[in-house]
N, C-alpha and C positions, 0 to 999 in steps of 0.2 A: 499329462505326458511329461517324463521327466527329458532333462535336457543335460547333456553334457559338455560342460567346460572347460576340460583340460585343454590347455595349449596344445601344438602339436608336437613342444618336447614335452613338455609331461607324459605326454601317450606312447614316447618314441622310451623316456628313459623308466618308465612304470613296464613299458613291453621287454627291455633290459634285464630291469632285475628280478622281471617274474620267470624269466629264462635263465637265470643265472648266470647271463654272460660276463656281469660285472656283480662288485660285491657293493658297487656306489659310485656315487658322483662328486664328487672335492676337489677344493683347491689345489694345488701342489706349483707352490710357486718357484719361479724360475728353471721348471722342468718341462720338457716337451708337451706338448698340447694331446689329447686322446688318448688311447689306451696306454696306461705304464701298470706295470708290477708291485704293488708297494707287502711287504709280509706274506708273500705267500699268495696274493689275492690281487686283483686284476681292479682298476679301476677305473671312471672315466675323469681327465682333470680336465676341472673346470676356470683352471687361471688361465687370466688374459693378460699377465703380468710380463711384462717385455722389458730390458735394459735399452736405456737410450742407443741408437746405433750411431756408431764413432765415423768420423770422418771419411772419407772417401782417400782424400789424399793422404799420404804418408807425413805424420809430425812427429818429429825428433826431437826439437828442439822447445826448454821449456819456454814457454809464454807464445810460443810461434800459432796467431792464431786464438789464441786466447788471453789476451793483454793486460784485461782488467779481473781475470779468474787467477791468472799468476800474481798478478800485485795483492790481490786480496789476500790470497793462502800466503802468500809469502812471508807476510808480517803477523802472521796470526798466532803467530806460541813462540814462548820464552821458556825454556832454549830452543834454538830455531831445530835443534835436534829429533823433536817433536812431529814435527814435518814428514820427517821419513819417514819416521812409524805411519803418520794414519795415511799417507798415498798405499804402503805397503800393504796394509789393511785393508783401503778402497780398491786399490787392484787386487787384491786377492777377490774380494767380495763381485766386484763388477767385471770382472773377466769370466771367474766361472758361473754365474748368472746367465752371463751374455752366451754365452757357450751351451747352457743349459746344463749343467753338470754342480748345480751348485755344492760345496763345501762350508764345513762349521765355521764360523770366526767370533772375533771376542764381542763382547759389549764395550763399544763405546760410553766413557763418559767426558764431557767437554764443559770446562766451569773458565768464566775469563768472567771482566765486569761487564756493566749494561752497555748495550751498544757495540761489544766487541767481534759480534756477528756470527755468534755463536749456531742461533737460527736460521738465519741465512742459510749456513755451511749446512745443518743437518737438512732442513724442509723443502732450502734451493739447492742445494748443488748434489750432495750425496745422494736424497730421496729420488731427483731427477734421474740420476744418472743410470741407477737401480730400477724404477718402477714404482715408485710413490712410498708413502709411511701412512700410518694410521696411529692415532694416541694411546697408549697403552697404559696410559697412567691409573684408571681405574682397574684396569686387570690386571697389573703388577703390584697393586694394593691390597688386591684382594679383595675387589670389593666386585667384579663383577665377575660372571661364569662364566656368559657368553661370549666365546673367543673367534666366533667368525671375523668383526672387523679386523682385527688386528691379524691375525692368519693367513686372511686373502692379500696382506700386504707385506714387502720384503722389508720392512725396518717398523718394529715397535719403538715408537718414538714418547719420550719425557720430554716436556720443555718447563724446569722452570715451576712445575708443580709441587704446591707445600701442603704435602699429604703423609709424607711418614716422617711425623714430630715426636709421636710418642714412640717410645721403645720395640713393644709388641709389636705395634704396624710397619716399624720399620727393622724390626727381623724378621718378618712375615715377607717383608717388600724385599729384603736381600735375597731371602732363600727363593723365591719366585724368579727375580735376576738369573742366579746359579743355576735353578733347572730349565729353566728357557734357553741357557748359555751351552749348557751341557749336551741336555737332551735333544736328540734328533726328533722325536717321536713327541706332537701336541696333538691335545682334545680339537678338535674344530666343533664348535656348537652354539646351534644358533635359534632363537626362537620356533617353535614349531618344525621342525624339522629335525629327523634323526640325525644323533652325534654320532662321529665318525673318527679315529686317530687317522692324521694326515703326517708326514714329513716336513717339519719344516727348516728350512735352512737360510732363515732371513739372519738381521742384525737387528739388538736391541741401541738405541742411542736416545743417552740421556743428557740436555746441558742445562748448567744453571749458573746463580751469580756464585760470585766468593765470600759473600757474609754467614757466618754460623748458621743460620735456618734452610739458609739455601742448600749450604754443603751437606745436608742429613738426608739429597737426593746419591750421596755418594752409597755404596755396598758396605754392609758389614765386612770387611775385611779376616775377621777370625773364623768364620766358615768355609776353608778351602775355596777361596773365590779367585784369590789373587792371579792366581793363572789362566784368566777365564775373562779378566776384563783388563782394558787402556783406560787410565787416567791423564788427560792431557789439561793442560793448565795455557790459558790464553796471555798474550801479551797486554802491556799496558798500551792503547794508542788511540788515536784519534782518526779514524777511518770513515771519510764521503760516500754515504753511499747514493745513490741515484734517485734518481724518481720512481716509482714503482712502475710506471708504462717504460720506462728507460731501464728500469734494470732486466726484465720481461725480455727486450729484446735485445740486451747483451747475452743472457744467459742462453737464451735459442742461437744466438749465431755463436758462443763461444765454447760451450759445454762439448759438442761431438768432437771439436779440435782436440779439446782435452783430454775428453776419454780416449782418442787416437794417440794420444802422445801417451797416455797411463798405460795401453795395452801392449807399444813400443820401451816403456822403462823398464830397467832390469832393478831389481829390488836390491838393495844394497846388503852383503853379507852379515852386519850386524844386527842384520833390520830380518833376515829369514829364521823360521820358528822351524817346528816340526809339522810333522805330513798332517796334522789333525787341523792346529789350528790357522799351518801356513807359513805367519810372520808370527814373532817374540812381541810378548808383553812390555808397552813402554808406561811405569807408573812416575806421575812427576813426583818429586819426595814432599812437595807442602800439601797437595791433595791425598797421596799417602796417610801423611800425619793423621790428616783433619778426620778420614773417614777408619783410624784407628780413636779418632775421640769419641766417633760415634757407635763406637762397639760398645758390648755390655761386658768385656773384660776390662776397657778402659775405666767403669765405673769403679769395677771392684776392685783396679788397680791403683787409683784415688785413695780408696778407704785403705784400702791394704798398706799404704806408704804410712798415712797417720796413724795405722795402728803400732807398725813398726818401729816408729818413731817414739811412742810412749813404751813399747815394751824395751827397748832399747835404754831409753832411762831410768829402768827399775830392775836391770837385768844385772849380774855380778859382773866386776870387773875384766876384760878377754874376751868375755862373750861376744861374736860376733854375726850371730846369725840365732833365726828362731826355726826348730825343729819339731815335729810330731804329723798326726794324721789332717788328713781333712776336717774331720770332724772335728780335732781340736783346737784347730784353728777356729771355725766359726764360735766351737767354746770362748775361746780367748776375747777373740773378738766384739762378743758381745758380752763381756763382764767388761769391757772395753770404759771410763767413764765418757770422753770425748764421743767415740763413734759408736756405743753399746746399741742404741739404740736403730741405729741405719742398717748396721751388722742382720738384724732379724728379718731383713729381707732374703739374706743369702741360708739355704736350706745346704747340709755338705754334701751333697752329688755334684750339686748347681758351683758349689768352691774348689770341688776337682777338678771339675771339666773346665773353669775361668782357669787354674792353676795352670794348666797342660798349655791351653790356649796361649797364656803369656808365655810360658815355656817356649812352645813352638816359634813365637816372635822374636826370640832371643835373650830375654832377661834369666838372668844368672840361678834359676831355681833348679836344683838336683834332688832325684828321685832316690832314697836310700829305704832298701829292703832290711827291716829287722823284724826275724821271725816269719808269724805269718803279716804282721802290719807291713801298708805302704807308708812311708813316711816322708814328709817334703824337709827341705832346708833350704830355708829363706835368708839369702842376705839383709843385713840390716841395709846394705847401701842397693836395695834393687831398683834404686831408680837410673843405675849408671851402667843400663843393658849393654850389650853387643850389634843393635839394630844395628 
C-alpha cells in the first residue's frame, strides 16, 4: 500500500499549478505577500521579509530616542559629508520596503580600519532595519549557482572577504556587482527545486579594511559601474562598544526610534539623484583611487607610462607625443627592451578597449581618423590627466 506524504501545502500548491492558477511559488522580497503579477504571469510570493516597523510616536529630532545609534553614525566617516549620502540611501531603501513598493538603489561599499564598526552598521543596524542579509560573497565570485539564500534576503552582504585577488575573479566579481546593481530581474535557484526569475530589489553591501588586499573587495571601476555604486570611507577613531547582551538591547529599544526619525527626514537637495536610483552617488576620492589601481586599465596604464618614457628618449627632437593604431602600439611595445616582455600579455583588441577606457577617465588621449585607420595620439606627459 503506497502512502503519501506531501504536506498539506504541497498538495495545496502542486493543486495550483496543475490548474494553472499561478505559474509558481517565490520569494519576492519586500512586496506584498500572495498573489502579485511579475512578466506577464501571476505568482504566489513566498517572502516573509518585513522592515522593522518604526516607532509609534513622532521623532523629529536627531538622536531623540536613539542616543547611542546617533553617537555611533555620527562619527563614523571623514568627511562627515558621507553621513548624508548613506541615511539618504537607507531611507530611500527602507521606506519603499516598509511601504512594499520597493525601488533600485546603489551598492554599498564601506572600508574604514579594524574595529571602526563597519559590521555593526551593515549586519546590526541597516540589515535590521530592512529584514535581515545573507552572505553573498560566494555568489558574487562566481563560485556558487545557487541563489536562493541570498534572494530570499534584502541585502547581499560582503564582509571582509579575500576572495577576488587574482585579476579574472575579480572582473568576474565586478561584473556580477553591476548586473545585480542593474538588473531588476534574478535567477532564484535552489537545490532540487525548479528555477524561477523573481524580481529583486534588495542592496548589495560590501565593507572591508583599508590595506591593499582588502581594498580588491572594491569594483572595477572601468566597466560603467560608477553610477551604480557608493564608496564611503570610515573615520579614524576609537569607538566603545557594548557587551553584546547590552548592545542586543540598545538596538531593540533604539532602531524603530530611528527608522521614525529616517521616515520623518527630508533628504537633503545635493544628496537627491534621479527617479531610478533616488539619491546621487557619493565616491570618497582615496577609495576611488584604490579601486582605479584595481582595474586592468590601471595595469596597462603602468606599462604604457614606461613604455612612453623610453620612446620619448629615442624620439627626434619637438616630438611630443606617440601616434598610430592599436595594433601598433602593442608592436612597439613589445620590441620595447625594459617592458617587451610584459607587453605580450596585451593582444590589440584588449589595448583599444584599455585605450578608450583610460580615455573615458580623463587622460589626455585623442582619437585621429586617417584614411580608413583609427589612430591614437598619446602624450608623452599622460600621467598629468584631467581626473
Amino acid at each position: 500500500m503506497a502512502y503519501n506524504t506531501s504536506s498539506e501545502v504541497d498538495k495545496v500548491l502542486y493543486a495550483i499549478q496543475e490548474q494553472k492558477h499561478i505559474s509558481g511559488a517565490l520569494p519576492f522580497v519586500h512586496q506584498p505577500p500572495g498573489l502579485l503579477t511579475f512578466d506577464n504571469a501571476r505568482f504566489l510570493n513566498t517572502s516573509n521579509v518585513t522592515c522593522l516597523q518604526p516607532a509609534e510616536r513622532d521623532v523629529t529630532e536627531w538622536g531623540d530616542g536613539f542616543p547611542w545609534v546617533a553617537e555611533f553614525l555620527g562619527g563614523m566617516f571623514e568627511p562627515t559629508v558621507q553621513l548624508d549620502y548613506l541615511l539618504a540611501w537607507w531611507k530611500h531603501f527602507y521606506e519603499n520596503g516598509l511601504k512594499q513598493t520597493p525601488r533600485t538603489g546603489h551598492a554599498m561599499f564601506i572600508a574604514g580600519d579594524t574595529n571602526a564598526g563597519k559590521t555593526l552598521l551593515s549586519t546590526g543596524l541597516i540589515s535590521r532595519t530592512v529584514g535581515g542579509h545573507a552572505d553573498a560573497s560566494a555568489y558574487l565570485l562566481g563560485e556558487d549557482r545557487f541563489t536562493s539564500h541570498v534572494i530570499r534576503s534584502p541585502i547581499m552582504s560582503v564582509d571582509d572577504t579575500m576572495g577576488a585577488t587574482d585579476a579574472k575573479r575579480h572582473t568576474r566579481y565586478s561584473a556580477m556587482v553591476k548586473k545585480v546593481t542593474a538588473n531588476r530581474h534574478q535567477m532564484y535557484e535552489e537545490k532540487f527545486v525548479k528555477a524561477g526569475m523573481v524580481e529583486w530589489l534588495g542592496r548589495i553591501v560590501v565593507t572591508c579594511n583599508l590595506d591593499p588586499e582588502s581594498l580588491r573587495l572594491l569594483p572595477n571601476v572601468d566597466i560603467s559601474i560608477v553610477d551604480k555604486i557608493m564608496l564611503l570611507r570610515c573615520a579614524k577613531r576609537e569607538f566603545k562598544f557594548p557587551e553584546p547582551i547590552e548592545m542586543e538591547r540598545i538596538l531593540s529599544e533604539e532602531l524603530p526610534c530611528f527608522c521614525k526619525w529616517l521616515l520623518n527626514w527630508e533628504i537633503p537637495e545635493e544628496c537627491q539623484g534621479d527617479v531610478r536610483f533616488g539619491v546621487k552617488p557619493y565616491h570618497d576620492k582615496h577609495l576611488y583611487q584604490a579601486s582605479l589601481q584595481t582595474s586592468g586599465s590601471y595595469s596597462f596604464f603602468e606599462l604604457l607610462v614606461d613604455f612612453l618614457q623610453d620612446y620619448k628618449a629615442a624620439a627626434d627632437a619637438g616630438v611630443t607625443y606617440w601616434e598610430g593604431t592599436a595594433t601598433q602600439l602593442v608592436a612597439d611595445m613589445r620590441t620595447d627592451e625594459r617592458i617587451g616582455s610584459l607587453a605580450l600579455g596585451y593582444a590589440p583588441t584588449q589595448a583599444a578597449s584599455l585605450l578608450g577606457q583610460l580615455k573615458a577617465r580623463g587622460y589626455d588621449l585623442t582619437k585621429v581618423r586617417s584614411s580608413s585607420k583609427r589612430l591614437w595620439r598619446i602624450p608623452f606627459n599622460i600621467e598629468e590627466s584631467n581626473e
